[in-house]
C-alpha positions in Angstrom: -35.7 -39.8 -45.6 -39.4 -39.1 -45.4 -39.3 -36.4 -43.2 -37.1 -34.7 -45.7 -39.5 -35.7 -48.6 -42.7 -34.1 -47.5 -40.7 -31.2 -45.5 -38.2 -30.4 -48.2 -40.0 -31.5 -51.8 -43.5 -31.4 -51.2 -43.7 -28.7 -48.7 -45.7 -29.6 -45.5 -44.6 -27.7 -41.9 -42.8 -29.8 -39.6 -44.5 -28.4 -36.3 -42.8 -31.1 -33.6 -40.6 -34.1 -34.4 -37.9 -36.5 -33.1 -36.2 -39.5 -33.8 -39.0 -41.7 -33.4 -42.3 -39.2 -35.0 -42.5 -36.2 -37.7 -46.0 -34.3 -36.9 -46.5 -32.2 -40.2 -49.8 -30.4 -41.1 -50.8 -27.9 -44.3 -50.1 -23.8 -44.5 -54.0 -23.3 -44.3 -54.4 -25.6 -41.4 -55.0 -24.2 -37.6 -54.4 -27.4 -36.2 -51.4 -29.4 -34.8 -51.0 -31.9 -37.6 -53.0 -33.3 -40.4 -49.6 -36.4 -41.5 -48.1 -38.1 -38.7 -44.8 -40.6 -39.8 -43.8 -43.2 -37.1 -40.4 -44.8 -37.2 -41.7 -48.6 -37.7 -40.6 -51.9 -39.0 -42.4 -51.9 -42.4 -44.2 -49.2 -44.0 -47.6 -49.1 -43.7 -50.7 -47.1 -42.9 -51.6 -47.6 -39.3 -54.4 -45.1 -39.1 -57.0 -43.1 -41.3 -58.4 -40.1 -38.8 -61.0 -37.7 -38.7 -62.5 -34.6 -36.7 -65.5 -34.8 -35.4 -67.6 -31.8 -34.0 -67.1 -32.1 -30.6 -67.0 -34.4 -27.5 -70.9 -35.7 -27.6 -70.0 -37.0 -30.9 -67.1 -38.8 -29.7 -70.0 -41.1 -27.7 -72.2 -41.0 -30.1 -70.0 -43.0 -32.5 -69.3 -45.2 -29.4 -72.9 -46.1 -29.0 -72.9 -46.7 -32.7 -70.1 -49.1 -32.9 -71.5 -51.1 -29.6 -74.8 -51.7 -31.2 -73.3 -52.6 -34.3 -71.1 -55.2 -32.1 -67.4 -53.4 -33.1 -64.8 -53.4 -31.0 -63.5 -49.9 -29.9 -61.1 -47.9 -26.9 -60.7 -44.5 -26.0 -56.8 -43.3 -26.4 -54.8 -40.5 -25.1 -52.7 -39.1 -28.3 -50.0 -36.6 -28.3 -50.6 -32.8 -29.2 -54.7 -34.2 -29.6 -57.2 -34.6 -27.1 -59.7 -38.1 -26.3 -59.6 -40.3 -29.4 -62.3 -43.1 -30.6 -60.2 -46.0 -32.4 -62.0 -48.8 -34.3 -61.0 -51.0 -37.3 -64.2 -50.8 -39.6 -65.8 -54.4 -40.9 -63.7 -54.3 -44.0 -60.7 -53.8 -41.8 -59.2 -50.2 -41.7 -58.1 -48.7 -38.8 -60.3 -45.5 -38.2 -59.8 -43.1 -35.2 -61.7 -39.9 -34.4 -61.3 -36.9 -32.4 -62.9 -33.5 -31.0 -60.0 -31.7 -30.3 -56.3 -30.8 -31.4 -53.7 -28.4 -30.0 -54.5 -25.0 -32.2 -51.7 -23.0 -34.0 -51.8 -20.1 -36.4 -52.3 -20.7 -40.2 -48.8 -20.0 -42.5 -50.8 -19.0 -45.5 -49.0 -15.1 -44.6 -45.4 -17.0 -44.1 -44.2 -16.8 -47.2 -40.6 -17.2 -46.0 -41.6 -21.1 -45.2 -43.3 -22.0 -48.0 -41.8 -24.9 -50.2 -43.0 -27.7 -52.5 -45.8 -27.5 -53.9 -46.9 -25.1 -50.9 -49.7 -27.6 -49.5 -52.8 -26.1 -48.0 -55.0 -28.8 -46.9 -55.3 -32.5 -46.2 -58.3 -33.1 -48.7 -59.0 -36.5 -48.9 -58.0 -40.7 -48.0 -59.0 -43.5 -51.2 -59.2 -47.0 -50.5 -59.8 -50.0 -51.4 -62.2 -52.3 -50.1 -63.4 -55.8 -50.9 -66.7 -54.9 -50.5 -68.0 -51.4 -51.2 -71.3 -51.4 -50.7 -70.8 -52.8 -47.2 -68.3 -50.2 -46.7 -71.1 -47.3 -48.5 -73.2 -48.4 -45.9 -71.1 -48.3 -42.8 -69.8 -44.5 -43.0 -73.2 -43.9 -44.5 -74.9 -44.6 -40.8 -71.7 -43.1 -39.5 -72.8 -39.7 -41.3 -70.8 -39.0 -44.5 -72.4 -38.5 -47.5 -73.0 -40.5 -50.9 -71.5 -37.3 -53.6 -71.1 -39.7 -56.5 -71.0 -43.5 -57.3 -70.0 -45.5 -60.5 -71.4 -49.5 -61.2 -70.3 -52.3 -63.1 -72.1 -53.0 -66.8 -75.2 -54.9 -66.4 -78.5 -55.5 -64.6 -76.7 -56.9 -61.6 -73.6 -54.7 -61.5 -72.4 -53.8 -57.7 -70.9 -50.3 -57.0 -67.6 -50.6 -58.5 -66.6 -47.2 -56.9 -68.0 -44.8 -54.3 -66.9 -41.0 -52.8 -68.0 -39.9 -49.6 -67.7 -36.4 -48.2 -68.9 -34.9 -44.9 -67.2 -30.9 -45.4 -68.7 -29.9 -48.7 -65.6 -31.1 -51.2 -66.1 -33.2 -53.7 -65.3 -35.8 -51.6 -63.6 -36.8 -47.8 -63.3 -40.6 -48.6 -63.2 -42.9 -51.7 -63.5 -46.4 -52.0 -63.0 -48.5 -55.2 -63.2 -52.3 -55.3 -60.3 -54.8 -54.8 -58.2 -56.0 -52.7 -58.4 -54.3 -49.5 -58.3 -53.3 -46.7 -55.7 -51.2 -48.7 -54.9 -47.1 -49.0 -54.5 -46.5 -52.3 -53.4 -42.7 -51.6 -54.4 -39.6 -49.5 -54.1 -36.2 -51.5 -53.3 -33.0 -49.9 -55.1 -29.6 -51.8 -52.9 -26.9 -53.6 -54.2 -23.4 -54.5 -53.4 -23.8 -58.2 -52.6 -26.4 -61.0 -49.2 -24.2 -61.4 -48.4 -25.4 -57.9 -48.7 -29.1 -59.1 -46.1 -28.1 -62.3 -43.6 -26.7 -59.8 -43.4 -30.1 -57.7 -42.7 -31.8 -60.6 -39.7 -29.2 -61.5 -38.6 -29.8 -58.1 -38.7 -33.2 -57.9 -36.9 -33.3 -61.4 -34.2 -31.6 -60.0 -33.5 -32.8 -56.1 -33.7 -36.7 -57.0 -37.2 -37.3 -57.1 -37.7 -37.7 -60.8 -38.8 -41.6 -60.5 -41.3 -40.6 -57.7 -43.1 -39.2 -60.2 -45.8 -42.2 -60.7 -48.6 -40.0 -62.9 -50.0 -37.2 -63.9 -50.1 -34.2 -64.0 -53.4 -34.9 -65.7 -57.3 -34.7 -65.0 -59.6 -37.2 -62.8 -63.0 -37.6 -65.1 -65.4 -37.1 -62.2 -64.2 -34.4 -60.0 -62.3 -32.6 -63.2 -59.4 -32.2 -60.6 -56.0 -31.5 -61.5 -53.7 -33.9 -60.1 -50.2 -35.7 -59.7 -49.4 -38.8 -57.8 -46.4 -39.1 -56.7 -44.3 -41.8 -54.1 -42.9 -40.9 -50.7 -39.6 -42.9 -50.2 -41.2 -45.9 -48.5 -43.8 -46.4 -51.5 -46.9 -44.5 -49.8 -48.9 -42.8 -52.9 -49.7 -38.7 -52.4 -52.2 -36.8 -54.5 
């Protein structure tokens, strides 16, 4: 059912897949897969990944999270090369790689383009019970403060924070409450008329009540969005 959702409604390439993994990844992308789905028990979100420059970097963040005293192991992952996993101190699971298996962009194959014709994974939010902890961690790590909102008050903490390490508006977000918890991941479209067709196609191939919001405007980023929910609850931008 979810491999029919993002293949079929929302548009994403299936490149590999059996009865036990779906490996899907964006028109625009050159590499194996940005979404993994995992046949498992309950639905959840086992990882969060993200690329990192190239294999010194890989030990780098090592030596980071030994002096910092957290727990980490190097893993051999399908279609993707050596691969740093670590749950973070507020408790999400965080791996990161050097290298994928390559293959040629789609943007030119018009004859597989579906959905909402997805380019890009663009960014994870989350939730976390403490965000200025969590600011600080990827902070050291190397992603950048782009904006921050605080509560009223002399003494308010950072109610909100969004992080970015390729240029966008922002890579990660994290708003306070109860956590460790994704709130969604959002892949980018080229246009806002891309977002109005999902929501024709959803209306009319029995998605109509995974519609959850939108299509409206975020107030920081001015981005045009639509949440919607795959069929095991996960929330999409």
């Amino acid at each position: 059912a979810s491999r029919a959702f993002y293949e079929n409604a929302i548009g994403l390439h299936v490149e590999d897949g059996d009865d036990r993994a779906v490996y899907l990844r964006g028109y625009e992308e050159h590499q194996h897969h940005s979404l993994v789905l995992r046949q498992a028990p309950v639905a959840a979100c086992h990882r969060l990944g993200f690329k990192v420059g190239n294999e010194r970097d890989l030990d780098k963040a090592a030596i980071y999270l030994s002096e910092h005293g957290i727990a980490y192991g190097f893993a051999e992952l399908p279609f993707q090369g050596r691969t740093l996993q670590f749950t973070d101190p507020q408790g999400f699971q965080i791996e990161l790689y050097a290298s994928m298996d390559k293959r040629p962009h789609l943007l030119r194959r018009y004859d597989l383009y579906r959905g909402c014709q997805p380019q890009r994974l663009d960014h994870f939010n989350v939730f976390a019970a403490e965000v200025q902890d969590t600011v600080d961690f990827y902070a050291r790590l190397g992603f950048r403060l782009t904006e921050y909102a605080e509560e009223d008050g002399p003494d308010g903490r950072i109610a909100a924070a969004w992080l970015h390490r390729k240029g966008n508006v922002h890579d990660l977000a994290i708003t306070n409450g109860r956590g460790p918890r994704l709130h969604h991941f959002a892949y980018w479209v080229p246009t806002a008329m891309n977002i109005l067709h999902l929501c024709d196609v959803m209306a009319s191939s029995g998605y109509l009540k995974n519609i959850e919001r939108g299509p409206g405007r975020h107030g920081i980023s001015n981005a045009f969005f639509l949440y919607v929910r795959d069929p095991d609850g996960h929330r999409l931008e």
